[in-house]
C-alpha positions in Angstrom: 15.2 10.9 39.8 13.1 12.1 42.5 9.9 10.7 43.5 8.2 13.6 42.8 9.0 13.9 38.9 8.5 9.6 38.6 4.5 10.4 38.2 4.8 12.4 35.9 7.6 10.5 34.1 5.0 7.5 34.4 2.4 9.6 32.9 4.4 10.4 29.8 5.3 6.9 29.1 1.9 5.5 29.5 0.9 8.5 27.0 3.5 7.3 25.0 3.4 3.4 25.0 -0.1 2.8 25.3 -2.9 5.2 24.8 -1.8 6.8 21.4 -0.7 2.9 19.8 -4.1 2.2 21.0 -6.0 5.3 19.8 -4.2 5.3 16.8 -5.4 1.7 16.2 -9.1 2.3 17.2 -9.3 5.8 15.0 -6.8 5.0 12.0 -7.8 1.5 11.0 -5.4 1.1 8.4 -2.8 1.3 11.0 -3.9 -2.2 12.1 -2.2 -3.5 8.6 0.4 -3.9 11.2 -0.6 -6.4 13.0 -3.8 -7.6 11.2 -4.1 -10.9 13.3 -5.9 -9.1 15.8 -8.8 -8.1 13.9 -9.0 -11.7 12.9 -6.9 -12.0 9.8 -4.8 -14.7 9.1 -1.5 -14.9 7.5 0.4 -17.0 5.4 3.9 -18.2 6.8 5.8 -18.5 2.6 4.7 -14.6 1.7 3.7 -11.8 3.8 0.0 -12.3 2.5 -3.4 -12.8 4.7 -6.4 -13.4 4.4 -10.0 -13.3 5.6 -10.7 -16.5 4.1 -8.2 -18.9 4.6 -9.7 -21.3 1.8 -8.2 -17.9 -1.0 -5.3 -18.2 0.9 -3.7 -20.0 -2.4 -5.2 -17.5 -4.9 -4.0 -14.6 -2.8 -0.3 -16.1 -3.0 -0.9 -16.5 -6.6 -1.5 -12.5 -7.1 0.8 -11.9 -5.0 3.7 -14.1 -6.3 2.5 -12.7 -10.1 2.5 -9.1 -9.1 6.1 -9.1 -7.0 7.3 -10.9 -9.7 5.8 -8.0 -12.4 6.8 -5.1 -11.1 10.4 -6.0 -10.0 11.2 -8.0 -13.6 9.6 -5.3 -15.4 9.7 -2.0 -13.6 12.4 -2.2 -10.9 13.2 -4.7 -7.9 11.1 -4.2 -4.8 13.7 -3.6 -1.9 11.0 -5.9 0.3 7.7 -6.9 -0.9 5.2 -5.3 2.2 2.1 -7.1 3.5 -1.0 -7.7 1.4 -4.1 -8.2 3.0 -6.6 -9.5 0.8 -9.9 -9.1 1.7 -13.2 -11.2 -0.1 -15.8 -9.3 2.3 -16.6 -5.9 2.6 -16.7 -6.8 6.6 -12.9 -6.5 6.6 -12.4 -4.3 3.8 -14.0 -2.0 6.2 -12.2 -3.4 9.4 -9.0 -1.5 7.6 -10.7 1.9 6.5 -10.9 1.1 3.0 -14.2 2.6 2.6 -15.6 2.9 -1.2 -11.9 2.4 -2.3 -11.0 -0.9 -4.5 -7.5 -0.9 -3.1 -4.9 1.0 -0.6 -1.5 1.2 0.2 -0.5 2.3 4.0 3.2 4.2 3.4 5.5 1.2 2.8 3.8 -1.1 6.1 1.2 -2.6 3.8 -1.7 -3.2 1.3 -5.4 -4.3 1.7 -7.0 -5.4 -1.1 -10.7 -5.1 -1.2 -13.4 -7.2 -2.6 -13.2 -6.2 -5.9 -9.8 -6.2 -6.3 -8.5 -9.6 -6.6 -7.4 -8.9 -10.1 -3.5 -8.8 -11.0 -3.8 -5.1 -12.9 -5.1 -4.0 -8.9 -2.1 -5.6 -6.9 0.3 -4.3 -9.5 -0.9 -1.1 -9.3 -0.9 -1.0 -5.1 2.8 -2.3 -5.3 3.9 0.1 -7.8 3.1 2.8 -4.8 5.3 1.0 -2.5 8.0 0.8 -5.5 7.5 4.5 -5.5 7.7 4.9 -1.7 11.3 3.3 -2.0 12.6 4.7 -4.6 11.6 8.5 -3.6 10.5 8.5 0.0 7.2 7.6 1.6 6.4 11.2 2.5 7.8 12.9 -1.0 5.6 10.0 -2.7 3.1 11.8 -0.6 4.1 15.4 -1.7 4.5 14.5 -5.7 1.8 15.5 -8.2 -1.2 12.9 -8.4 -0.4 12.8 -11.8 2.9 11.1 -11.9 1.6 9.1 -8.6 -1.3 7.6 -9.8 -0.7 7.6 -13.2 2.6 5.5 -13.1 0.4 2.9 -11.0 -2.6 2.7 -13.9 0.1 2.9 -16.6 2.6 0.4 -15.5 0.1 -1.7 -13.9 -1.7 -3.1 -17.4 -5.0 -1.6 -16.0 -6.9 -2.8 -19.1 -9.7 -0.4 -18.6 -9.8 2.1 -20.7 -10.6 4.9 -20.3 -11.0 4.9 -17.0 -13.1 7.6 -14.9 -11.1 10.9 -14.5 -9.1 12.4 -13.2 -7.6 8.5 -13.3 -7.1 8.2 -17.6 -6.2 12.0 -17.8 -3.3 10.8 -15.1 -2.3 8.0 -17.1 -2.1 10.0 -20.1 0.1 12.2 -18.8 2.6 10.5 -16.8 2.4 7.9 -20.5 3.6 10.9 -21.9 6.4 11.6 -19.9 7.9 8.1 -19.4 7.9 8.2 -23.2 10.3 11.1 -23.4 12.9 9.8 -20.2 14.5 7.1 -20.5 13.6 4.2 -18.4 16.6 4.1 -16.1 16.3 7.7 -15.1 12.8 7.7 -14.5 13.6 8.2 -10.7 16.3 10.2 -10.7 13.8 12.5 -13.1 10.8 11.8 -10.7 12.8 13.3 -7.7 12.8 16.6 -9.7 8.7 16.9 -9.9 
């Protein structure tokens, strides 16, 4: 290579390597599900589960543990359980973009669960999108309709709420509907075709 390309060359990589990784973790917080020990989190070495608090450290294992277990014995076996931040303050709810969410799942990298969401029905639901995001693809799971989405993850999940606010029960409802009239182990064979 010449010397006058290697600037330029240089350029690029430090584009490449540095500035947009650390863009992309100053503007897309939930990004930072990726490596969540540097906004102060602290993680669990038996599960992929952290914490904000590491005295809920047991209870987040717990939901965890019970939800993994729930969705694979009763739905279909997670390829890899993903991370699962559990956050008890809105402090670092917020440090991950959650905003007035209860819950998010980031593709297949992660979860954070929020304040009000250390409940089993809300860690089910979260890991019923990742299910979905292996069985179908994280960007068709992105390209489905919200109904089958969302309303596989409340009617799966044993959300007991009911109804809940719409468009949520109106989703349930119909994807309830549907999964009543496929059977169960073509479900995502028949999901790939919405």
């Amino acid at each position: 290579m010449n010397n006058a390309k290697r600037p330029a060359v240089q350029r690029l990589a430090l584009l490449r390597f540095v500035v947009v990784p650390l863009a992309a973790w100053v503007l897309v917080k939930p990004v930072r599900v990726l490596a969540p020990g540097l906004v102060g989190i602290a993680c669990g070495a038996e599960a992929p589960v952290c914490v904000d608090d590491p005295q809920r450290l047991q209870a987040a294992n717990a939901l965890h543990a019970e939800a993994v277990a729930f969705v694979s014995n009763t739905i279909a076996p997670l390829q890899r359980p993903p991370r699962v931040i559990f956050c008890s303050t809105n402090a670092c709810a917020d440090s991950f973009g959650l905003g007035a969410r209860s819950a998010v799942t980031i593709a297949n990298w992660g979860i954070v669960i929020g304040p009000r969401a250390w409940k089993p029905y809300y860690v089910r639901h979260e890991l019923i999108h990742v299910l979905q995001g292996q069985r179908l693809g994280v960007m068709r799971r992105l390209f489905m309709p919200t109904w089958f989405v969302e309303g596989m993850a409340y009617g799966l999940s044993l959300d007991p709420r009911a109804p809940l606010a719409e468009p949520w029960e109106a989703h349930r409802v119909r994807f309830n509907a549907w999964a009543a009239r496929i059977p169960r182990d073509q479900w995502w064979q028949e999901a790939g075709k919405l």
